[in-house]
N, C-alpha and C positions, 0 to 999 in steps of 0.2 A: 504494500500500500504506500501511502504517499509518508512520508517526515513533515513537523509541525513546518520547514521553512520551505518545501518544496509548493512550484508554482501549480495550483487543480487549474485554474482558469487564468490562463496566459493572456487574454485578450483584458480582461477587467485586475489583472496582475493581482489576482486574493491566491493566497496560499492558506494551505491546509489550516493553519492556526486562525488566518486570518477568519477563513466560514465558520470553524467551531467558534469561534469567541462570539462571533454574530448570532450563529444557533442558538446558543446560553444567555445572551444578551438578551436575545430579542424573545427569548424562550418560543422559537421557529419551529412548527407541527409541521409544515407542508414545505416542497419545493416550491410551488409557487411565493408563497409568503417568502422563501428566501431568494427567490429571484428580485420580488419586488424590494428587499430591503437591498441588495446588491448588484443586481444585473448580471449576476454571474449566467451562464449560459445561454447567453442573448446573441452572440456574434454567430458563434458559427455551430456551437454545440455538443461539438465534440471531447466534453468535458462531463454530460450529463449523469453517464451513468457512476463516473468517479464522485459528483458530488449528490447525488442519493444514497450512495453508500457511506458516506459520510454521515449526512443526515440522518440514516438508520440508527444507523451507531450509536450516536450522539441523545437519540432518541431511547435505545434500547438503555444508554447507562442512567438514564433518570428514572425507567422504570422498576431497578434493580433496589 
């Protein structure tokens, strides 16, 4: 998977730490809500599936 300082979305330049602190932040349920807080996967997309996995994640450890 990615490291907290590697780029997920090269085009809006958020890396991995960058979308988790937003997740947490913004306490972000959906992709959408975290596209609208970031624009992450707006240009090209090709980033999508790396940051739902993300979001899973990030989702599963609050349920824990």
């Amino acid at each position: 998977m990615f490291d907290d300082n590697d780029f997920v979305c090269r085009h809006m330049q958020l890396t991995k730490a960058d979308i988790v602190k937003v997740i947490k932040d913004k306490n972000i349920t959906s992709f959408e809500d975290l596209q609208d807080e970031t624009d992450v996967a707006t240009i090209c997309g090709s980033c999508v599936a790396d940051i739902e996995e993300i979001l899973e994640d990030e989702i599963a450890k609050r349920e824990v």
